[in-house]
C-alpha positions as CSV (number, residue, x, y, z in Angstrom):
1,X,0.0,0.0,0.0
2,X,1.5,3.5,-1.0
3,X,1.5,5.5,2.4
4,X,1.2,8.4,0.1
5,X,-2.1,7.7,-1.8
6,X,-5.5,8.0,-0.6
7,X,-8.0,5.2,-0.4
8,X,-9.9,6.1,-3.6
9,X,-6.0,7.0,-5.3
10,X,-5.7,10.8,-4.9
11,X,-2.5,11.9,-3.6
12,X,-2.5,13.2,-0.3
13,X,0.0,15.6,-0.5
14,X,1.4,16.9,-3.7
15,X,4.9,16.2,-5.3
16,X,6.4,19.6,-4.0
17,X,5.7,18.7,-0.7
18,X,7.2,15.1,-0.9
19,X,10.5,16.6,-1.9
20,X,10.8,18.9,-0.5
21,X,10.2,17.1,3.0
22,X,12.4,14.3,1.5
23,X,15.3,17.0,0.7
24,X,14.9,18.3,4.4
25,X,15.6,14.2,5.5
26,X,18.3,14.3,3.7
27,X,20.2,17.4,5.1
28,X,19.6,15.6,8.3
29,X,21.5,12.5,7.5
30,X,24.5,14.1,6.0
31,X,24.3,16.5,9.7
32,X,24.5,13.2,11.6
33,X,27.0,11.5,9.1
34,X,29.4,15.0,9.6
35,X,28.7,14.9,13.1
36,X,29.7,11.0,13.1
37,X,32.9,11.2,11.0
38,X,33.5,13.9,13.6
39,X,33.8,11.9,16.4
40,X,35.0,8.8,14.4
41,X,31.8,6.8,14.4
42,X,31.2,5.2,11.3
43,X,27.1,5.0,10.3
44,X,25.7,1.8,7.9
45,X,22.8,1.3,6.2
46,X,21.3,-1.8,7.1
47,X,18.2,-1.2,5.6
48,X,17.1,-3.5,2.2
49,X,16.2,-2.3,-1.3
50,X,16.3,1.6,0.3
51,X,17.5,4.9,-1.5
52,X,19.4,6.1,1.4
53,X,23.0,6.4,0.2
54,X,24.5,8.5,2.8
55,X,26.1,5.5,4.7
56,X,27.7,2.6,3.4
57,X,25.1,-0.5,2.5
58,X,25.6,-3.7,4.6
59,X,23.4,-6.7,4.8
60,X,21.5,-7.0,7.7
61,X,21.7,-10.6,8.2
62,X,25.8,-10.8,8.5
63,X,25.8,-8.1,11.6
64,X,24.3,-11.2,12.9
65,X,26.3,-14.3,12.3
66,X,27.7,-16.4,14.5
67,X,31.7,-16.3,14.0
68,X,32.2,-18.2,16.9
69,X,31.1,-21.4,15.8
């Protein structure tokens, strides 16, 4: 379901507005990427099939595996 449609498929905001907002996001994660790399703290994307490309992509699943076997 597209958060952004209405039930009968009217948009509920219109394009401006989604970009802009989504432009404002973005500002936000290259702030807290700065104010990582500041204090040597690296940030990753964990998320799958996302657009965010301000931190590097990782898999989910290998933060996750056992290397103590």
């Amino acid at each position: 379901k597209d958060f952004s449609v209405k039930e009968n498929g009217e948009l509920k905001c219109q394009m401006y507005e989604t970009l802009k907002s989504n432009t404002l996001l973005w500002e936000q994660y290259r702030a807290i990427k700065k104010i990582a790399n500041h204090h040597d703290v690296t940030i990753y994307n964990a998320t799958s099939g996302g657009a965010l490309d301000e931190f590097a992509l990782v898999n989910l699943d290998d933060l996750f595996i056992n290397n103590h076997e």
